[in-house]
DOVEXNU-426144 format. One record per atom (N, C-alpha, C): residue number from 0; residue in three letters; atom name; x, y, z. Coordinates in nm, 3 decimals. Layout:
% DOVEXNU-426144
{node NUM 'ALA' 'CA' {X Y Z}}
...
//
This chain:
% DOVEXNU-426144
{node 0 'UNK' 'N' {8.240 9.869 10.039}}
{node 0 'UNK' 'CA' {8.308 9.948 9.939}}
{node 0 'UNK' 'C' {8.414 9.864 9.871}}
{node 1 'UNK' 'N' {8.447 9.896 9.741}}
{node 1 'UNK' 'CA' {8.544 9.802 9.710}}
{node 1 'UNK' 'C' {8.645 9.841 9.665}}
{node 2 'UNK' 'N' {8.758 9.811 9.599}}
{node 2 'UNK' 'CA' {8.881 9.878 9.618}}
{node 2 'UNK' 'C' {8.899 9.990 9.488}}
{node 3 'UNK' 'N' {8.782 9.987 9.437}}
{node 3 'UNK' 'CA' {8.807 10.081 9.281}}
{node 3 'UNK' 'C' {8.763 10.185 9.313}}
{node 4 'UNK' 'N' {8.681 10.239 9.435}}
{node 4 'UNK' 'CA' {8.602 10.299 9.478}}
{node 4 'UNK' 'C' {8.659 10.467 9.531}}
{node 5 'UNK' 'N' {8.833 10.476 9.537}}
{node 5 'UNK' 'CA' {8.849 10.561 9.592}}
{node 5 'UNK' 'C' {8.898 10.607 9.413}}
{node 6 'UNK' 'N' {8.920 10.545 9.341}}
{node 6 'UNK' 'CA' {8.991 10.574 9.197}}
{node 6 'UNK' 'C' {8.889 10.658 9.142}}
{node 7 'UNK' 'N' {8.765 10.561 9.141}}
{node 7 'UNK' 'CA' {8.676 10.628 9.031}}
{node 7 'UNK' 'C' {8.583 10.761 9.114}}
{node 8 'UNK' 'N' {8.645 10.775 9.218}}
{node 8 'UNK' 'CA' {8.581 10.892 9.302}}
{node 8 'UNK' 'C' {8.652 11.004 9.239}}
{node 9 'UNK' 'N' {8.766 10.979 9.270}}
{node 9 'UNK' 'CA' {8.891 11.052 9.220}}
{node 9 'UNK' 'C' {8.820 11.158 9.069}}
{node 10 'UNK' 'N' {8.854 11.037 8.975}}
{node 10 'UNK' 'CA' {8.766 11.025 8.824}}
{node 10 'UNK' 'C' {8.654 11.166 8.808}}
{node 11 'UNK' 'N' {8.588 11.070 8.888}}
{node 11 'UNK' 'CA' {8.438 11.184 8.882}}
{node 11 'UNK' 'C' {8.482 11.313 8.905}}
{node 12 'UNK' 'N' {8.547 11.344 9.026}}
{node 12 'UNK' 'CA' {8.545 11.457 9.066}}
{node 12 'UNK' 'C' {8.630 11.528 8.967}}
{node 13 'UNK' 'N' {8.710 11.493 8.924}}
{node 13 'UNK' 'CA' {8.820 11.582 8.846}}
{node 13 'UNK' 'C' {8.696 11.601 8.722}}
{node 14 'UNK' 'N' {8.608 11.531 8.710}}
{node 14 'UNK' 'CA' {8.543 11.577 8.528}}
{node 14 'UNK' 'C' {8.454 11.679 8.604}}
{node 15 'UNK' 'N' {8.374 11.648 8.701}}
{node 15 'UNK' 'CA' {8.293 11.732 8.739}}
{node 15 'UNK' 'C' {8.340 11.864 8.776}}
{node 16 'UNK' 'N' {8.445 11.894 8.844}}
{node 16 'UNK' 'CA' {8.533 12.002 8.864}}
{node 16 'UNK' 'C' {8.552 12.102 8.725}}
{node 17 'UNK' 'N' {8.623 11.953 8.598}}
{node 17 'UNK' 'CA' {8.641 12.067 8.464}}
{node 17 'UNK' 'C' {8.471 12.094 8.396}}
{node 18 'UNK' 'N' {8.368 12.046 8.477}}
{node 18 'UNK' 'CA' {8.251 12.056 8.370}}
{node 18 'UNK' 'C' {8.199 12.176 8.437}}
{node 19 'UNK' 'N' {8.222 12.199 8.592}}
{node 19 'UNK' 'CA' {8.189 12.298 8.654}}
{node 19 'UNK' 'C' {8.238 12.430 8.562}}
{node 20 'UNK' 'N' {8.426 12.412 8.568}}
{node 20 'UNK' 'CA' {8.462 12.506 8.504}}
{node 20 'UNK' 'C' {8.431 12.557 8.334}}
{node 21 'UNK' 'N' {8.382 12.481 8.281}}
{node 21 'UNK' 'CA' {8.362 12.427 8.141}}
{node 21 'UNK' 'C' {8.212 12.563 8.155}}
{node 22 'UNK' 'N' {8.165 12.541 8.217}}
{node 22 'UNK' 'CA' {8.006 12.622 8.226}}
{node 22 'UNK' 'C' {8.005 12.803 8.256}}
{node 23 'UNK' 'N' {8.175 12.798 8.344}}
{node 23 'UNK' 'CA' {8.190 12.923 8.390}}
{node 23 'UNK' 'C' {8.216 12.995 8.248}}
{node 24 'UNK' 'N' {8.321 12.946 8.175}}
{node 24 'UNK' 'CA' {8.442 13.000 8.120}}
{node 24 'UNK' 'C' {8.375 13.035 7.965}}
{node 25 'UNK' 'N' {8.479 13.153 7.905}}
{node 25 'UNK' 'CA' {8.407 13.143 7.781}}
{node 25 'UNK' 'C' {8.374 13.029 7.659}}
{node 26 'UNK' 'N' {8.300 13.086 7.559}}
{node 26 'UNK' 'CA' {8.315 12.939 7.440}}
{node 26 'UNK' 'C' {8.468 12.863 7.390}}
{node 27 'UNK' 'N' {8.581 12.915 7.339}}
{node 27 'UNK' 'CA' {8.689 12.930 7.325}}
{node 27 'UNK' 'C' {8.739 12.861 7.476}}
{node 28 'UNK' 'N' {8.762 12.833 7.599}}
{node 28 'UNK' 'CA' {8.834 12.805 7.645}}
{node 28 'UNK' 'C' {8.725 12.692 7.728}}
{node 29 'UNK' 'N' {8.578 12.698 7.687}}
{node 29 'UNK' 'CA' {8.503 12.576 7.725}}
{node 29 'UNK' 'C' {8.497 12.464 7.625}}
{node 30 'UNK' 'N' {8.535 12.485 7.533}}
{node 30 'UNK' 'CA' {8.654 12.367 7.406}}
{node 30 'UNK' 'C' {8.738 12.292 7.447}}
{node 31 'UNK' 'N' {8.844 12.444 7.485}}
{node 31 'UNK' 'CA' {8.968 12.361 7.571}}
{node 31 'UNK' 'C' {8.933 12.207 7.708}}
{node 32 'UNK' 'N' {8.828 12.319 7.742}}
{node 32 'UNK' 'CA' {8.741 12.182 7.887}}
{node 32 'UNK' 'C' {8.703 12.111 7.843}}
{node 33 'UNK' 'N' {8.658 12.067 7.769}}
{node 33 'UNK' 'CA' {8.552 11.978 7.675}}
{node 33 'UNK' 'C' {8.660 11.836 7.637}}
{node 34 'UNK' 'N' {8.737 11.905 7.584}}
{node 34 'UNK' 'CA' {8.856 11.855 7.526}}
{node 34 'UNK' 'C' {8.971 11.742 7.673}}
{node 35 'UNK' 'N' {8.956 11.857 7.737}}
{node 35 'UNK' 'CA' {9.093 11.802 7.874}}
{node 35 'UNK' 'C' {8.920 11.695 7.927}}
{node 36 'UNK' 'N' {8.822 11.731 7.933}}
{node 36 'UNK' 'CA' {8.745 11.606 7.977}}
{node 36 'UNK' 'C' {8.778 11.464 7.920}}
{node 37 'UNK' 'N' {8.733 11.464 7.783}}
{node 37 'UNK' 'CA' {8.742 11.343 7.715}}
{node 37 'UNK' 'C' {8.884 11.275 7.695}}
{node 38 'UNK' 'N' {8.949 11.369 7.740}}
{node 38 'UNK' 'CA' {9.113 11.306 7.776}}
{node 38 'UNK' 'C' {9.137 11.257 7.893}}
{node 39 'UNK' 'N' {9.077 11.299 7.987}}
{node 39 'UNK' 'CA' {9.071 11.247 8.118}}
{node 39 'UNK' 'C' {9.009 11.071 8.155}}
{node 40 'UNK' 'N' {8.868 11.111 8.051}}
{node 40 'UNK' 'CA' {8.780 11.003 8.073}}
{node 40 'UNK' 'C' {8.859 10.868 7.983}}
{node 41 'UNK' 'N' {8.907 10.923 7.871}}
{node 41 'UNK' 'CA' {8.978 10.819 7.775}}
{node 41 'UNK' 'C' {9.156 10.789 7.881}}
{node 42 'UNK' 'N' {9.121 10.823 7.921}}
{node 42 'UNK' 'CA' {9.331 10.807 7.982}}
{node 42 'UNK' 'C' {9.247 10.680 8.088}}
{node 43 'UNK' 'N' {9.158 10.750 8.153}}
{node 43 'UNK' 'CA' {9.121 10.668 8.219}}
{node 43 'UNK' 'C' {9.082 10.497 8.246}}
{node 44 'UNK' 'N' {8.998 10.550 8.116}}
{node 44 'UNK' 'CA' {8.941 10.399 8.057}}
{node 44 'UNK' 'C' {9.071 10.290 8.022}}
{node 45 'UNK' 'N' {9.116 10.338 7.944}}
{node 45 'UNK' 'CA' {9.288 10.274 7.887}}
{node 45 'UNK' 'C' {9.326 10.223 8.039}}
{node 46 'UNK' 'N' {9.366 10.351 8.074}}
{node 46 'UNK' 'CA' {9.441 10.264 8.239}}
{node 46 'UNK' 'C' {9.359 10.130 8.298}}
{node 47 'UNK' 'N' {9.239 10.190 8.290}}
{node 47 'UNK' 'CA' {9.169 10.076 8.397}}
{node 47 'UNK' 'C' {9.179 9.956 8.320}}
{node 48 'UNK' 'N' {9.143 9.915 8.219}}
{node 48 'UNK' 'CA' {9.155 9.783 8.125}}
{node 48 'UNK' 'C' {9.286 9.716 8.073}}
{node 49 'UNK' 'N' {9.416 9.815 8.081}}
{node 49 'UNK' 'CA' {9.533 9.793 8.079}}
{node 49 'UNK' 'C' {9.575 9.706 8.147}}
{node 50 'UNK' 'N' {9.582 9.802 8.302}}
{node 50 'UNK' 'CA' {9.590 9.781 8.401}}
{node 50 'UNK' 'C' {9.551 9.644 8.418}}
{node 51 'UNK' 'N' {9.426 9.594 8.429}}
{node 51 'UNK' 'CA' {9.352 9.476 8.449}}
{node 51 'UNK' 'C' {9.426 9.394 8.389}}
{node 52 'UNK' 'N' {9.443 9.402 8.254}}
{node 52 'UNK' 'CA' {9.540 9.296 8.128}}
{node 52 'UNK' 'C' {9.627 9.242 8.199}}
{node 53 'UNK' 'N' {9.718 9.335 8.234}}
{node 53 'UNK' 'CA' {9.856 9.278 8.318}}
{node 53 'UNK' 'C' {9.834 9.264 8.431}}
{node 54 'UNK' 'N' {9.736 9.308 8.524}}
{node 54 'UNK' 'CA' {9.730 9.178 8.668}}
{node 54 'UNK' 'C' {9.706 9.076 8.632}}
{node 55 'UNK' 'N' {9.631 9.031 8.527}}
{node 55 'UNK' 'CA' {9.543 8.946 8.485}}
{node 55 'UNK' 'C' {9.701 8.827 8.435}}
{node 56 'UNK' 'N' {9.759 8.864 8.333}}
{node 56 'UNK' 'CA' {9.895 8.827 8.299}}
{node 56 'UNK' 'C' {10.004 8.782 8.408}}
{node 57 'UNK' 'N' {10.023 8.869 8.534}}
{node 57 'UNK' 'CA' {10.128 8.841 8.637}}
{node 57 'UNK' 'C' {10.019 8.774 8.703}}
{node 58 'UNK' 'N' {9.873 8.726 8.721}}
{node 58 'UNK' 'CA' {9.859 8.655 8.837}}
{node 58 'UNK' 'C' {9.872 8.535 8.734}}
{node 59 'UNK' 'N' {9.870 8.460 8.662}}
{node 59 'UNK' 'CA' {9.878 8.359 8.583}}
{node 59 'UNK' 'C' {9.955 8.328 8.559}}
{node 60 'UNK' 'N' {10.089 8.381 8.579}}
{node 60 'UNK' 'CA' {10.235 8.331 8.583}}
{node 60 'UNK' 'C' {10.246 8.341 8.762}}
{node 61 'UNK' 'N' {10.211 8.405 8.829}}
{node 61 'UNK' 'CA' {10.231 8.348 9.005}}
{node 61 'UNK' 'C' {10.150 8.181 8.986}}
{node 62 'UNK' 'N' {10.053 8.195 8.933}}
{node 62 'UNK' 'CA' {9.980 8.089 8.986}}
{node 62 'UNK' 'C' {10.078 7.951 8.885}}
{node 63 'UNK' 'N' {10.150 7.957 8.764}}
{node 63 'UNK' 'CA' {10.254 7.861 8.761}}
{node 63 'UNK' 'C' {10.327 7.892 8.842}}
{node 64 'UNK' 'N' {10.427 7.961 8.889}}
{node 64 'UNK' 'CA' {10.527 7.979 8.957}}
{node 64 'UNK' 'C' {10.448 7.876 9.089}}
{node 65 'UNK' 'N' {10.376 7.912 9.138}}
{node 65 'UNK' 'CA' {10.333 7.827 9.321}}
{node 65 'UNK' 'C' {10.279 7.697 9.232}}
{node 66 'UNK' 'N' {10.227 7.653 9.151}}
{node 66 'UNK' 'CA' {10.221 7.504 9.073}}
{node 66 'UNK' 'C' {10.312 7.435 9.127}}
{node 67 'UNK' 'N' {10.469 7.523 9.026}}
{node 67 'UNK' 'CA' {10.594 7.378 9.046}}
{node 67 'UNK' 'C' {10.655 7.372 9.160}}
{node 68 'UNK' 'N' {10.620 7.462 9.233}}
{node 68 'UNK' 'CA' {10.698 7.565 9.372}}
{node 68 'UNK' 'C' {10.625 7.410 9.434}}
{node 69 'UNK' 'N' {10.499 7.390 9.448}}
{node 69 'UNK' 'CA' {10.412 7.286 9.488}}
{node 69 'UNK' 'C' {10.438 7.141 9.467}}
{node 70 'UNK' 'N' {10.429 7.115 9.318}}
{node 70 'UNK' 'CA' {10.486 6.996 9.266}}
{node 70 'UNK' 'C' {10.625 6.960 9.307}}
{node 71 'UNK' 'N' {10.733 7.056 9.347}}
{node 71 'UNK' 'CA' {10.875 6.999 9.360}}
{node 71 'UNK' 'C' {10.821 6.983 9.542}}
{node 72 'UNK' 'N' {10.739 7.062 9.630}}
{node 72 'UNK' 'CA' {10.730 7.034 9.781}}
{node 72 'UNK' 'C' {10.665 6.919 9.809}}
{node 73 'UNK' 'N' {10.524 6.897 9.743}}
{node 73 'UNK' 'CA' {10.437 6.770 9.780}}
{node 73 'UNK' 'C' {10.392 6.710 9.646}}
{node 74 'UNK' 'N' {10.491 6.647 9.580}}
{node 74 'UNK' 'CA' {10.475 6.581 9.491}}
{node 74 'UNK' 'C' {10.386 6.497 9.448}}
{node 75 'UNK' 'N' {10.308 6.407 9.583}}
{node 75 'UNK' 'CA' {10.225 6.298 9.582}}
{node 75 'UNK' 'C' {10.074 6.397 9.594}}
{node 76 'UNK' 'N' {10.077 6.471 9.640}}
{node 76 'UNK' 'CA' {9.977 6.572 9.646}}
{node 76 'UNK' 'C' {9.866 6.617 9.551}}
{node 77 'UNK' 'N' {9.703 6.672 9.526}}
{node 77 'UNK' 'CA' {9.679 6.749 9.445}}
{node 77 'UNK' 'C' {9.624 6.836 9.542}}
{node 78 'UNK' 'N' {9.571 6.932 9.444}}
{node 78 'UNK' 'CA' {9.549 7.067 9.508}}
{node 78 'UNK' 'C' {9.471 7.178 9.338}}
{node 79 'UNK' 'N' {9.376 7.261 9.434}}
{node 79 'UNK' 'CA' {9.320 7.386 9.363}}
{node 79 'UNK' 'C' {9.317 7.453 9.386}}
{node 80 'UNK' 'N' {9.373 7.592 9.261}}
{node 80 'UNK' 'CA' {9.361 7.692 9.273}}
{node 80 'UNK' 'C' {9.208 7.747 9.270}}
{node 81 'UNK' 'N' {9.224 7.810 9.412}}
{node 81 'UNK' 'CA' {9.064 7.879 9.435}}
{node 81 'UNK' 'C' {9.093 8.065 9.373}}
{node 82 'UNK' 'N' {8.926 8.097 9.359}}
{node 82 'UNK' 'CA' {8.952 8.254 9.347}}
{node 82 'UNK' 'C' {8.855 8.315 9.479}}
{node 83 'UNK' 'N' {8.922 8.391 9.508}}
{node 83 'UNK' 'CA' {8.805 8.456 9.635}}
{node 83 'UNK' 'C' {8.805 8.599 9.623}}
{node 84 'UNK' 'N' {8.812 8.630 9.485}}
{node 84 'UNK' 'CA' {8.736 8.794 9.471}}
{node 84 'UNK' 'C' {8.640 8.800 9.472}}
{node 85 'UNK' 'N' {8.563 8.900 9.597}}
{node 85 'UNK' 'CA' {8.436 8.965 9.551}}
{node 85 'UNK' 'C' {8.445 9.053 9.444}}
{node 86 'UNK' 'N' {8.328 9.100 9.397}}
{node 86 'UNK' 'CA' {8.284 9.197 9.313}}
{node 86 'UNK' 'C' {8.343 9.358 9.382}}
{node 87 'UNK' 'N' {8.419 9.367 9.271}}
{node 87 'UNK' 'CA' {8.479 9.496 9.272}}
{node 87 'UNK' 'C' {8.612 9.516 9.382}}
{node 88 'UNK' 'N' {8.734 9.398 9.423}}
{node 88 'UNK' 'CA' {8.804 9.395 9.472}}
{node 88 'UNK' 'C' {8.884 9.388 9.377}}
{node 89 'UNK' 'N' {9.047 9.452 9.375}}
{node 89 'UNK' 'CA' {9.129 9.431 9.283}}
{node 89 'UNK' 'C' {9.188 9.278 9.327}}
{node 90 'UNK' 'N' {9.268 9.248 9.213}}
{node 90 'UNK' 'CA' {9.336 9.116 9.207}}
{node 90 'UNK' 'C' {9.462 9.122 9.262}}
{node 91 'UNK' 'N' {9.490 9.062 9.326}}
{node 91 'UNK' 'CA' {9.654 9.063 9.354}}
{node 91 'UNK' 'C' {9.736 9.034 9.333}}
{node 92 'UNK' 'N' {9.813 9.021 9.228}}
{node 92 'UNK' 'CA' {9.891 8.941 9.124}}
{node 92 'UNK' 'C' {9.969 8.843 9.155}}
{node 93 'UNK' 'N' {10.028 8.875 9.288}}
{node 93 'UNK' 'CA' {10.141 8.766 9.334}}
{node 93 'UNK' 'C' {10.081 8.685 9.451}}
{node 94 'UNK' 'N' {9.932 8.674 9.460}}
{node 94 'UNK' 'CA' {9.868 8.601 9.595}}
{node 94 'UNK' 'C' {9.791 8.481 9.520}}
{node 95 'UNK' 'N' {9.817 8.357 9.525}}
{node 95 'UNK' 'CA' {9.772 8.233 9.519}}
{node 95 'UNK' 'C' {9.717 8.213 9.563}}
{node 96 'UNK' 'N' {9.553 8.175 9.613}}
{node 96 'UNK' 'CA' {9.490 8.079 9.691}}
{node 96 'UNK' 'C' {9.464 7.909 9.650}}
{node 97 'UNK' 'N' {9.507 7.836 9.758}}
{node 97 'UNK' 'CA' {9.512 7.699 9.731}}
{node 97 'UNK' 'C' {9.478 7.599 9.817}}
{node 98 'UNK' 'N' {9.385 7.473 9.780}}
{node 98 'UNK' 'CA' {9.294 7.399 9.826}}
{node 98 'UNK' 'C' {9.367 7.264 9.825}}
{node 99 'UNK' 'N' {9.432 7.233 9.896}}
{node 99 'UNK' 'CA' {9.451 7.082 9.884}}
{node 99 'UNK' 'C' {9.351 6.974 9.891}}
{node 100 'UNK' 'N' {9.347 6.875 9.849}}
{node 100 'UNK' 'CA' {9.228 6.749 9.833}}
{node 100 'UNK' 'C' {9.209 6.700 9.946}}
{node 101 'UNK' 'N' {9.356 6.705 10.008}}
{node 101 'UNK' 'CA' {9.376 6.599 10.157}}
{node 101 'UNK' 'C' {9.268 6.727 10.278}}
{node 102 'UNK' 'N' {9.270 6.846 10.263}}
{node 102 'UNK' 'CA' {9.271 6.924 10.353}}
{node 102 'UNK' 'C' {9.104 7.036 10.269}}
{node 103 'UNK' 'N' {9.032 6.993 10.231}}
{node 103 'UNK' 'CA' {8.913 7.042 10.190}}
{node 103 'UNK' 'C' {8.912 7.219 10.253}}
{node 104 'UNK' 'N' {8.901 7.186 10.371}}
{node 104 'UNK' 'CA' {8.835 7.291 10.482}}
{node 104 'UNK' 'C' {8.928 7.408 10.475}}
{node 105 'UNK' 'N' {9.059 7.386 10.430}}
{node 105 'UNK' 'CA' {9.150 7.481 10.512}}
{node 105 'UNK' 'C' {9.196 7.587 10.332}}
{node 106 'UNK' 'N' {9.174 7.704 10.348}}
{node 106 'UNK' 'CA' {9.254 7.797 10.235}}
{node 106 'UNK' 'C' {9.426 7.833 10.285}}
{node 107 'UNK' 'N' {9.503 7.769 10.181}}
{node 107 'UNK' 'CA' {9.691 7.817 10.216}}
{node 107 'UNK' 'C' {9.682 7.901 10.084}}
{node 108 'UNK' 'N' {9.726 8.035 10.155}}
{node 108 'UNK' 'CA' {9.777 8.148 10.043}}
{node 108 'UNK' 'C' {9.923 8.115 10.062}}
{node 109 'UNK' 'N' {9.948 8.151 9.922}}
{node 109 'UNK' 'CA' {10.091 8.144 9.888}}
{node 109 'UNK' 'C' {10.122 8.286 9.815}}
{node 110 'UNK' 'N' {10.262 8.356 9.848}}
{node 110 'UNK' 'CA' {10.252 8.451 9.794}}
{node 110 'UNK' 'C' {10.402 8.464 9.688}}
{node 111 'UNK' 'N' {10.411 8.479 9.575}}
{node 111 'UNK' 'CA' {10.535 8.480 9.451}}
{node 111 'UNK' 'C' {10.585 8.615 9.489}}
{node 112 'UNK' 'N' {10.721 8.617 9.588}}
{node 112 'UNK' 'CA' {10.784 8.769 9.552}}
{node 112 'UNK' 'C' {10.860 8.780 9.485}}
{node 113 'UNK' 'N' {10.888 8.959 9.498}}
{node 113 'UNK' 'CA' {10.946 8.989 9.362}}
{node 113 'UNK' 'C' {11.109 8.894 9.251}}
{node 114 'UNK' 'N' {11.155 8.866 9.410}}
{node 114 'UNK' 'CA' {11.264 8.822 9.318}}
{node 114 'UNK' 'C' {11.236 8.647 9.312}}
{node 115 'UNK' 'N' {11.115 8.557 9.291}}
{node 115 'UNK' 'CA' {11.042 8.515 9.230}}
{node 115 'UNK' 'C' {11.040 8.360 9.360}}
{node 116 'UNK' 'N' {11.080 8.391 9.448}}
{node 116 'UNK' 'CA' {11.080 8.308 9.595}}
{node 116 'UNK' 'C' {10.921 8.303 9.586}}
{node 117 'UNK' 'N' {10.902 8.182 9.653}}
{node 117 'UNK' 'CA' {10.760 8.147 9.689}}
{node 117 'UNK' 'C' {10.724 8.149 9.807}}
{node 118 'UNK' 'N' {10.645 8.208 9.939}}
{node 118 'UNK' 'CA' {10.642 8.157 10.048}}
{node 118 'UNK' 'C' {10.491 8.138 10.080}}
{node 119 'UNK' 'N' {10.471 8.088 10.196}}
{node 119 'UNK' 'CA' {10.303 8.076 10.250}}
{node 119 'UNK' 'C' {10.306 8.173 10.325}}
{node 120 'UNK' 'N' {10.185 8.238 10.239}}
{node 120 'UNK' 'CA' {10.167 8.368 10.348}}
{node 120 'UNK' 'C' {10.073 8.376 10.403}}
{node 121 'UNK' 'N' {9.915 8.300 10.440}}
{node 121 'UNK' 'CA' {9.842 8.304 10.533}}
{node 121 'UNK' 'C' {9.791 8.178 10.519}}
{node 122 'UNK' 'N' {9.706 8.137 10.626}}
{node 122 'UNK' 'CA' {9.603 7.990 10.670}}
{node 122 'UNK' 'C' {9.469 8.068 10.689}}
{node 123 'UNK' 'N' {9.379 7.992 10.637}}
{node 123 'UNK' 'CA' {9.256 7.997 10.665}}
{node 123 'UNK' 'C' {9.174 7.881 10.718}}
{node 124 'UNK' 'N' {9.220 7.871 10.870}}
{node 124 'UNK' 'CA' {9.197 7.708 10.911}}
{node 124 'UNK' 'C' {9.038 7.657 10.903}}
{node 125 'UNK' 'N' {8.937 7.715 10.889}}
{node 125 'UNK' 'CA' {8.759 7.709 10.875}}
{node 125 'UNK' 'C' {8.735 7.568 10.986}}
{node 126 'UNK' 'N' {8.778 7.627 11.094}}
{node 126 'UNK' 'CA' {8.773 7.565 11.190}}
{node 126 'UNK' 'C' {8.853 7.440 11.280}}
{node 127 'UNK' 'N' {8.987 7.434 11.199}}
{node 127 'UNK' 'CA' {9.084 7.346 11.252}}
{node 127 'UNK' 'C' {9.167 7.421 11.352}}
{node 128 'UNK' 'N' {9.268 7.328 11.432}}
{node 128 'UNK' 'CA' {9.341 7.331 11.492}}
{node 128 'UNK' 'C' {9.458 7.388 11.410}}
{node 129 'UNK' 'N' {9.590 7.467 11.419}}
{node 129 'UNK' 'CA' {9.713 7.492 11.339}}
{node 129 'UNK' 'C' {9.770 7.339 11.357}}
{node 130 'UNK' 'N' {9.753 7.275 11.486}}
{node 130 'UNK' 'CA' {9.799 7.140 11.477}}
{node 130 'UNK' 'C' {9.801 7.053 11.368}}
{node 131 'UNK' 'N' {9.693 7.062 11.325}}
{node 131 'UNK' 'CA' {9.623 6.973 11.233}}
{node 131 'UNK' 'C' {9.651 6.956 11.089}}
{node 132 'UNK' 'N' {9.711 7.088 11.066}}
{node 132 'UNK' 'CA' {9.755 7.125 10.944}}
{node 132 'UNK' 'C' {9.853 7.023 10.859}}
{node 133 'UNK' 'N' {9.874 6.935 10.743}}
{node 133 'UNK' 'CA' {9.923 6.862 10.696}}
{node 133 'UNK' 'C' {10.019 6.992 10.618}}
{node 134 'UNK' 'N' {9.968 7.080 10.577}}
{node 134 'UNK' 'CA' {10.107 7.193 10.472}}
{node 134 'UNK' 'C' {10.145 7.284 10.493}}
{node 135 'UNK' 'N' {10.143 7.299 10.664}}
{node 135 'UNK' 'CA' {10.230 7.455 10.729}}
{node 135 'UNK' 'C' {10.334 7.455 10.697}}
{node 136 'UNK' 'N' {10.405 7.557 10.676}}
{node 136 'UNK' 'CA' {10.561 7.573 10.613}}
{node 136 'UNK' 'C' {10.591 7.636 10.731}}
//
């Protein structure tokens, strides 16, 4: 299941609910339903693509923010930003995933909080030791 999954449940049910009622009710107030539908479905749509815009916007300023956060820690260093969304997971605006060159195997999330501090917030060692690690913070 993926994380849009409880939203657009949500969604459905509320149109299906007013289409139910839409069928009971007279002509005159199955207008009114008709009407609160396509407002529902349009509020909706807006939100969801909005919405998207600006994760889309704050994860692209996290991902400069952990850049120079990076460049001022391991200067001699490179490194890539990876993406590891599946299909139909939301984005997380302030979560970095990052691949160093020296360290292939291993994913370091970095996470931008709010008041714009950088820290490492998980290891994904793909089979190392924590020993081993060249960029534990």
């Amino acid at each position: 299941m993926g994380d849009y999954t409880v939203e657009r449940f949500l969604v459905v049910s509320v149109v299906y609910l007013l289409v139910l009622l839409a069928l009971i009710f007279t002509k005159k107030k199955r207008q009114i339903l008709i009407v609160l539908i396509a407002i529902v479905l349009v509020g909706y749509l807006i939100f969801f693509f909005v919405r998207g815009k600006i994760l889309e916007e704050q994860y692209e300023e996290s991902i400069k923010i952990v850049n120079e956060f990076l460049e001022n820690k391991y200067p001699e260093e490179e490194w890539a930003v990876i993406d590891k969304l599946s299909k139909g997971q939301k984005r997380k605006s302030n979560t970095v995933y990052i691949v160093f060159e020296n360290e292939k195997d291993i994913i370091y999330t970095y996470k931008k909080m709010d008041d714009g501090e950088v820290v490492q917030w998980e290891i994904y060692l793909g089979g190392k030791q924590s020993e081993d690690l060249k960029h534990n913070e």
